[in-house]
N, C-alpha and C positions, 0 to 999 in steps of 0.2 A: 403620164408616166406612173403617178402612184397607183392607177386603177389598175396597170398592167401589173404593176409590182403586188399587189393584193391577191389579184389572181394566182401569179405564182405562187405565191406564198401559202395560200388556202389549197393548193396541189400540193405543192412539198408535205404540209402537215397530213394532209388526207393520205399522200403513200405513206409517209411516217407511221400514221396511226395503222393502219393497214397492215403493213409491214409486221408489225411487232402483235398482231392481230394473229395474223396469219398461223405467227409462229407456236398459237396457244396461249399469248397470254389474254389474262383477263383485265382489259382497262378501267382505269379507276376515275370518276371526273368529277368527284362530289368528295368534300370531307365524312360523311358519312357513308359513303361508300369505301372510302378508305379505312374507316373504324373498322367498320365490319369485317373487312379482308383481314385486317390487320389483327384481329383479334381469334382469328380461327386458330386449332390448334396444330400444331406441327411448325412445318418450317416452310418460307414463303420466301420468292426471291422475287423482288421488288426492278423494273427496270428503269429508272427515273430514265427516261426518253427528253428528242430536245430535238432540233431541226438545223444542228450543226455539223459541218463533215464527217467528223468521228464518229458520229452517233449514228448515220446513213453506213460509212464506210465501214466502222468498227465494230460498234458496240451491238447495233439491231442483229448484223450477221454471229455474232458472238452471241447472242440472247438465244437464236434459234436454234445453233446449234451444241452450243454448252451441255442443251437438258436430253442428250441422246446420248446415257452414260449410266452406270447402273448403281448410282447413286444421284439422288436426282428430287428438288425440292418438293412437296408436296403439292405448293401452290406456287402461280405465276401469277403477278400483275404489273399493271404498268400504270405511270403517273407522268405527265406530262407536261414537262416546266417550260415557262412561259407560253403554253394553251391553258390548259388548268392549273392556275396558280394556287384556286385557295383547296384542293386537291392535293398538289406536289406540297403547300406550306403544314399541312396535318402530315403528310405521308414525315415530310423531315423534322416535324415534330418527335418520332420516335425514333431519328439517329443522333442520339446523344452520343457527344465526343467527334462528331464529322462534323467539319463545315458544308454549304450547301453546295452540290457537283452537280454538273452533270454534262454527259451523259455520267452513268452511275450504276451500280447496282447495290442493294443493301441487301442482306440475309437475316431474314429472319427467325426466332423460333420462338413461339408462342405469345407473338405479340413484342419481342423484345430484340435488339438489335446484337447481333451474334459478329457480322464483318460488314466490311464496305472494299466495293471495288471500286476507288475512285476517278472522274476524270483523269487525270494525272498518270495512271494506271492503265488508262484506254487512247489517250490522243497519244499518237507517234508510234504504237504497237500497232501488229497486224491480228486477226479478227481471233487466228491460231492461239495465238499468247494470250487473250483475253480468256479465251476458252478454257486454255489451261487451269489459268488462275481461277475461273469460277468453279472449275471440276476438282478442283484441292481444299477448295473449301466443301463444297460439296461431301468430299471423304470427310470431312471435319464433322460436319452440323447435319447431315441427311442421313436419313437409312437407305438399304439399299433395295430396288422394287422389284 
């Protein structure tokens, strides 16, 4: 049973990563791949991904289609809590004032943490309302392209 249960499990994560692939973002699986994102200039929206309902049902679909909006981050990536831990533990290294979520997204600009959309924020809304709230930050922290 647990060999089946692995299997699924290394599917779920492989659409997961995929998924949020697809959408353009850039995945991140090394703390030094995380510096380096993290430290580009402009504004960077962070997906902290995760292989739980909301994060399938909600948040991935919210991720893709948030950034079809005429303000709109400069960079995407994504970090992937509990696949790449010591990844997602640097990525939440730079969300001081948040506890750790996820699913999640954090806004960046220049390296420094501007908002957070958190779990809390995303389980029990539909993928609309996440959209919204990322597109209002968006008019906050982005320019427009």
């Amino acid at each position: 049973m647990s060999m089946d249960f692995n299997f699924f499990m290394n599917d779920v994560v492989r659409q997961a990563r995929q998924e949020i692939a697809e959408a353009g973002y850039e995945e991140l699986t090394t703390p030094e791949e995380v510096e380096t994102a993290f430290e580009r200039k402009g504004t960077t929206l962070v997906m902290i991904n995760s292989v739980c309902g909301c994060a399938g049902g909600v948040a991935r679909p919210a991720a893709a289609h948030a950034i079809h909006y005429d303000k709109r981050p400069d960079h995407l990536v994504t970090v992937f809590a509990g696949q790449d831990k010591e990844a997602t533990e640097k990525a939440r290294s730079y969300f001081t004032g948040y506890p750790p979520s996820s699913p999640s997204f954090a806004l960046l600009k220049d390296g420094k943490i501007c908002t957070m959309v958190e779990r809390h924020q995303i389980e029990g809304h539909d993928p609309a309302a996440v959209v919204a709230k990322l597109q209002q930050e968006f008019d906050k922290y982005c320019e427009e392209i």
